[in-house]
C-alpha positions in Angstrom: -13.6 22.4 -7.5 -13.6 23.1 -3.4 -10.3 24.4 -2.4 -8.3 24.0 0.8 -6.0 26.5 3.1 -2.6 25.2 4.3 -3.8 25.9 7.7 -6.7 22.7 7.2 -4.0 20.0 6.4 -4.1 17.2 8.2 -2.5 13.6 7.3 -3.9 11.7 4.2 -5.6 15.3 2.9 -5.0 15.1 -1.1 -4.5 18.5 -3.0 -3.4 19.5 -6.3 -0.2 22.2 -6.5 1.7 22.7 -10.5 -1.3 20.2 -11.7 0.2 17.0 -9.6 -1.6 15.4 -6.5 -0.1 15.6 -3.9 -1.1 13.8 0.3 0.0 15.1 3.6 2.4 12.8 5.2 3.4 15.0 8.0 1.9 18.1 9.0 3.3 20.8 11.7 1.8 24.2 12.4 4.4 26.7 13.9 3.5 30.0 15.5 7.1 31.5 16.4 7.6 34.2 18.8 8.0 36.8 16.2 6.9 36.9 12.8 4.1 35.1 10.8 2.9 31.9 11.4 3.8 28.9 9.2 2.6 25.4 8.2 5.6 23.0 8.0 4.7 20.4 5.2 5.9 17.1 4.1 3.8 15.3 1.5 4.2 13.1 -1.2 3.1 13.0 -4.6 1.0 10.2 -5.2 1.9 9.6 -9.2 5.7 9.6 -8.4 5.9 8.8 -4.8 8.4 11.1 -4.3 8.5 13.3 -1.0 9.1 16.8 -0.1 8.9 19.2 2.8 8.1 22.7 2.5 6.8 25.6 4.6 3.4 27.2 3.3 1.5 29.9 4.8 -1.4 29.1 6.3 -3.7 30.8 4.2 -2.1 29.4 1.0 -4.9 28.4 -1.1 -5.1 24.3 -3.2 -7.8 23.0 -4.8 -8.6 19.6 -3.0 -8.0 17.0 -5.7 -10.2 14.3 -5.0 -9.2 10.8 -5.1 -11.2 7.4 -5.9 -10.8 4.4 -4.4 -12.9 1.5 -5.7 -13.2 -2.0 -4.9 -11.9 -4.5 -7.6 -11.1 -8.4 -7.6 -7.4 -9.2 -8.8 -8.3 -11.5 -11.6 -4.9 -12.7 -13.6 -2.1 -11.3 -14.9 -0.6 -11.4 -18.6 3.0 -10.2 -18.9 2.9 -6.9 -17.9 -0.7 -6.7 -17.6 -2.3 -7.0 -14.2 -6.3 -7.5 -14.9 -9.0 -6.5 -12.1 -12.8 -7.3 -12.1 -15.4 -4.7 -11.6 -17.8 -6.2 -9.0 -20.1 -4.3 -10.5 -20.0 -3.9 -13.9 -17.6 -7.2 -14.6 -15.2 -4.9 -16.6 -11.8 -6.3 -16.7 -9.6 -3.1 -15.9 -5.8 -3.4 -17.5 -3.3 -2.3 -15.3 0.6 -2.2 -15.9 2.6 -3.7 -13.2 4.3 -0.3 -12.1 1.4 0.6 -10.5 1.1 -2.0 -7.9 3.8 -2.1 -5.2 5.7 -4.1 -2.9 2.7 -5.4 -0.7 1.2 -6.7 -4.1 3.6 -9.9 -4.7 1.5 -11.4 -1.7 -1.8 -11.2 -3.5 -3.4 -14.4 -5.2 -5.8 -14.5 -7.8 -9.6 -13.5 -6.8 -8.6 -11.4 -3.7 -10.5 -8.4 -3.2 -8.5 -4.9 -3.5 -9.0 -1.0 -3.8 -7.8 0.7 -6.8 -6.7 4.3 -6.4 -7.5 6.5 -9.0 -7.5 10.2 -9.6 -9.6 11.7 -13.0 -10.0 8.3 -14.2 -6.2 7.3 -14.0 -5.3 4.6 -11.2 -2.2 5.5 -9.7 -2.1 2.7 -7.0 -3.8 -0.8 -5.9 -4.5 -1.5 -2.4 -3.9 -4.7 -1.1 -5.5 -6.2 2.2 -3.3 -5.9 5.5 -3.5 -9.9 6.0 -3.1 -13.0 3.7 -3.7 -16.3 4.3 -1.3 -17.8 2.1 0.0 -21.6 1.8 3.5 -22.6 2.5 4.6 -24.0 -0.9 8.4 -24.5 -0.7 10.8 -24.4 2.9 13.1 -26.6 3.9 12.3 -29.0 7.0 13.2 -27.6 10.4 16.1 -29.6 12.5 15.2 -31.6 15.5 16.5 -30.1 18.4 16.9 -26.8 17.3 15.3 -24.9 19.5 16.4 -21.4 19.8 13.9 -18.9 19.9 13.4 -16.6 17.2 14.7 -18.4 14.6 13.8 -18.3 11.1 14.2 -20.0 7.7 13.3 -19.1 3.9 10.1 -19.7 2.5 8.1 -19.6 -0.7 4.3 -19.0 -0.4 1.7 -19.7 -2.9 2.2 -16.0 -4.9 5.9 -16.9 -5.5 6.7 -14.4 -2.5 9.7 -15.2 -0.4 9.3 -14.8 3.5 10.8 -16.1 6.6 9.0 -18.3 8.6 10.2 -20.3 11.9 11.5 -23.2 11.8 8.3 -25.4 12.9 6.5 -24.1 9.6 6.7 -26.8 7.5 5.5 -27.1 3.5 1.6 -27.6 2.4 0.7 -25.5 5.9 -1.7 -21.8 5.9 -0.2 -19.0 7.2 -1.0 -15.4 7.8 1.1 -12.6 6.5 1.1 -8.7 6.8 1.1 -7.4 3.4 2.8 -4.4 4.6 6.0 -5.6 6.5 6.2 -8.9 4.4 6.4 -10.9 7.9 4.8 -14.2 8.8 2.0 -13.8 11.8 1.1 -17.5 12.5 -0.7 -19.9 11.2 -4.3 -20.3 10.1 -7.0 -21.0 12.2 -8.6 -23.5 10.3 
């Protein structure tokens, strides 16, 4: 397995340290005025999600654990059971809901995803940026009102609550970022 030196990190580089994998969040290499020179480290392991910083030497030796992503389609879900379609084989891959994330409850059925996966064991599922989801429940805005920047609640297609402004109204497309959870306008259709 290739290895890498603290000294090559750089942000997103996966490596394996105590038999975890681990990703460079932030990376800092520091030369002081006297004494050796350092790598200041904060990466996150990408089973857990937890973070840490820590100071390596730059010559520190990892093996680079390499990590999978494939495309799959999110088919249906069955409890606790979150199914996705190999394009290319049509396996249905089982996955428990743990290993989804926030950004998932925006996802409808047949949308097209990446599934993480390091020897064979998916640790996360990547959801597109943007949705185009439909406006399924929101109350109807007040005549008149007409202060900027003001929202209301609503309830898209997924079941995912957002706030939208206040000329959204139900039945209508909209776009959302997956990774902030905010509404981006409507559809052009």
């Amino acid at each position: 397995m290739p290895t890498i030196s603290a000294g090559e990190f750089r942000n997103g580089v996966t490596f394996e340290m105590d038999g975890k994998v681990m990703t460079v969040v932030e990376f800092q290499h520091v030369k002081p005025g006297k004494g050796a020179a350092f790598v200041r480290t904060k990466y996150r392991n990408v089973m857990t999600g937890a973070i840490r910083e820590e100071s390596f030497n730059p010559t520190a030796k990892f093996e680079q654990a390499v990590v999978e992503r494939k495309d799959a389609e999110y088919s249906y879900n069955d409890g606790d059971l979150y199914y996705f379609m190999d394009p290319e084989t049509y396996d249905m891959i089982p996955l428990n809901g743990d290993v989804l994330g926030d950004s998932f409850k925006f996802v409808k059925e047949n949308t097209m995803c990446k599934l993480a996966s390091y020897k064979g064991s998916v640790f996360a599922v990547e959801v597109p940026n943007f949705m185009d989801l439909v406006v399924t429940e929101t109350e109807p805005g007040v005549k008149g009102d007409t202060a900027t920047n003001v929202t209301k609640p609503a309830t898209v297609e997924t079941g995912a609550q957002i706030k939208v402004p206040l000329f959204i109204s139900e039945g209508e497309k909209i776009t959302v970022d997956t990774r902030t959870g905010e509404y981006l306008g409507r559809c052009k259709e």
